[in-house]
C-alpha positions in Angstrom: 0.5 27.9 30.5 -3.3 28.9 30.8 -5.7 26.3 32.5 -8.9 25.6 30.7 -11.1 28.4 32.1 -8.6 30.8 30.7 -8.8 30.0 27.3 -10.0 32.8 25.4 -12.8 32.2 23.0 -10.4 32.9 20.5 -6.7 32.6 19.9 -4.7 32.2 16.6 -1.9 30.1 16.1 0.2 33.0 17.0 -1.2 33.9 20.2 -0.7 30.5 21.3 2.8 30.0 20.0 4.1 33.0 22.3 2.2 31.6 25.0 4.6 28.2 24.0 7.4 29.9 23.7 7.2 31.5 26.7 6.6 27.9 28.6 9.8 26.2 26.7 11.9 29.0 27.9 11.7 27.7 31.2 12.4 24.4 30.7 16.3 23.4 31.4 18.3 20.7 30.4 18.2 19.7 33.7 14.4 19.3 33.1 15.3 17.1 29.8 17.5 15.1 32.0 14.8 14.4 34.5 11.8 13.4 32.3 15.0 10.6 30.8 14.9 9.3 34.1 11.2 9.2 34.7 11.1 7.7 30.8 13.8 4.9 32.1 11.3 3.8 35.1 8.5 3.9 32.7 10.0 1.6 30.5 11.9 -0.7 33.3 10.6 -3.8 31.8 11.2 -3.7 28.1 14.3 -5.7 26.8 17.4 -3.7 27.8 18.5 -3.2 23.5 14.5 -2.1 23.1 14.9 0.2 25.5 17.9 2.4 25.4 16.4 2.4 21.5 13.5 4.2 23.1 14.8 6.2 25.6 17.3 7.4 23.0 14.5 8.0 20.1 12.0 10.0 22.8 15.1 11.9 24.5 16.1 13.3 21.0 12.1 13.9 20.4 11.8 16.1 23.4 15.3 17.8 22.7 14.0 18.5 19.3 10.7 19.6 19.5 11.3 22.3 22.4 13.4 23.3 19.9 11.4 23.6 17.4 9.2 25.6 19.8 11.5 28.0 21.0 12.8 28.5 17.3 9.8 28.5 15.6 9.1 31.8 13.2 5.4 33.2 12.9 4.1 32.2 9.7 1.1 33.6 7.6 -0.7 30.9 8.5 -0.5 30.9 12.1 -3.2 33.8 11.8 -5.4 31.0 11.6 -7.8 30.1 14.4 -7.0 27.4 16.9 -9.8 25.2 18.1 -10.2 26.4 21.4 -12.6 23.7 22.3 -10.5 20.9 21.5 -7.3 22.8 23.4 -9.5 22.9 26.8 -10.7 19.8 26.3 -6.7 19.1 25.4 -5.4 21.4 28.5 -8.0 19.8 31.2 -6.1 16.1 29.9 -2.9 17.3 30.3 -3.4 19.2 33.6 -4.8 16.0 35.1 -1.6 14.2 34.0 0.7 16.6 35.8 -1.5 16.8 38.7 -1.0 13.4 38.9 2.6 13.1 38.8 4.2 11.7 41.5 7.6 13.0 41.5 10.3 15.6 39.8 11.2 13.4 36.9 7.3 12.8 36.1 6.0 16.0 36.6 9.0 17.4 34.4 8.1 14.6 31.6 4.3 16.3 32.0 5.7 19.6 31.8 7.4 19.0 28.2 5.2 17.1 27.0 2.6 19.4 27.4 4.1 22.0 25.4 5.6 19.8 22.6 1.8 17.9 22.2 -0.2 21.0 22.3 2.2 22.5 19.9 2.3 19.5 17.5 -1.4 19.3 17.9 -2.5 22.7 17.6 0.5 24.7 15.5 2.1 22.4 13.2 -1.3 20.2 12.9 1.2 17.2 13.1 1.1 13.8 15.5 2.1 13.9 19.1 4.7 11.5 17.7 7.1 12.7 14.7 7.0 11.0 11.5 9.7 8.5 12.1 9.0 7.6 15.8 9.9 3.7 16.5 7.6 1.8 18.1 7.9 -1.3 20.1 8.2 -3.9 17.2 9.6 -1.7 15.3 6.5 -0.3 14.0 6.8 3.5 12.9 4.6 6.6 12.6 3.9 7.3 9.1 3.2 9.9 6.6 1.4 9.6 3.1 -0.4 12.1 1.0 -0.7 14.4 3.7 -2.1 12.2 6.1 -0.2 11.0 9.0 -0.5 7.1 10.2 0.0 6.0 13.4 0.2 2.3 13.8 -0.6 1.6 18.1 -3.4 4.9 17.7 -6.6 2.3 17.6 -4.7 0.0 20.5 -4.2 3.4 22.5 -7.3 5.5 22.3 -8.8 3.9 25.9 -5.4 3.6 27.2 -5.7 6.3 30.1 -2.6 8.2 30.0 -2.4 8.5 26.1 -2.4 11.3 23.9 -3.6 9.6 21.2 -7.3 10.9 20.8 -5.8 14.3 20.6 -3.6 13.4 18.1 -4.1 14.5 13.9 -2.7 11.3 13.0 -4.9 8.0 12.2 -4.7 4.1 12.7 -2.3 2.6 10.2 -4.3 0.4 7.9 -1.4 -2.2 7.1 -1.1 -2.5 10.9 -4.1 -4.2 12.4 
């Protein structure tokens, strides 16, 4: 993928979704299996039921959305300008998370998750986290009237690591 300073000034949807595509065809199962393990560290300390739950949910997430990616068909709309702004701004994030990665299963979580959140974000104009996605508690990402809800996005925003001030979706009012 392009760092920040590569970014040209302008760039459809289209443009970018090659660029994408050609990022996900790289990635192997072997890649998928490696960011499960890194997840399964990451989430060491959750109840055991609460976290094969979550492991399961964000494994089939990843396995789906690069997908999605490699599958995806150009549509009209993806003529449309991306915000090139917000993607550096976006790309200089995630590039500091995968600099930071301290081993193979992190920097292959990094890896996917930096072409399944820049194409949620910037293609399909959806959250980081699919409609659906379980949260600890059993909260869920939400969508109503074309607006998505997220219900840990306020709790998140300072959280360093998170996505979440990238993301389209906004702070579930009936979760406070």
């Amino acid at each position: 993928m392009f760092e920040k300073t590569s970014i040209p000034e302008k760039l459809t949807k289209r443009d970018l979704l090659k660029i994408l595509k050609k990022e996900a065809s790289k990635i192997s199962i072997k890649d998928i299996m490696d960011a499960t393990i890194y997840l399964r560290e990451e989430t060491k300390y959750m109840p055991v039921k609460e976290r094969e739950e979550f492991i399961k949910r964000f494994t089939k997430a990843f396995f789906n959305r690069m997908r999605d990616v490699k599958n995806e068909k150009d549509r009209k709309e993806y003529n449309r300008l991306v915000n090139t702004k917000k993607l550096g701004e976006f790309i200089e994030f995630l590039d500091e998370q995968l600099k930071n990665a301290k081993n193979k299963p992190e920097k292959c979580f990094q890896e996917i998750a930096r072409i399944i959140s820049v194409y949620a974000t910037f293609i399909r104009e959806e959250p980081i986290h699919p409609v659906g996605t379980r949260f600890p508690g059993g909260l869920m990402v939400k969508k109503r009237k074309n607006v998505y809800y997220c219900p840990v996005k306020e709790k998140q925003m300072d959280t360093p690591g998170a996505l979440c001030r990238f993301c389209v979706s906004v702070q579930d009012p009936d979760v406070i």
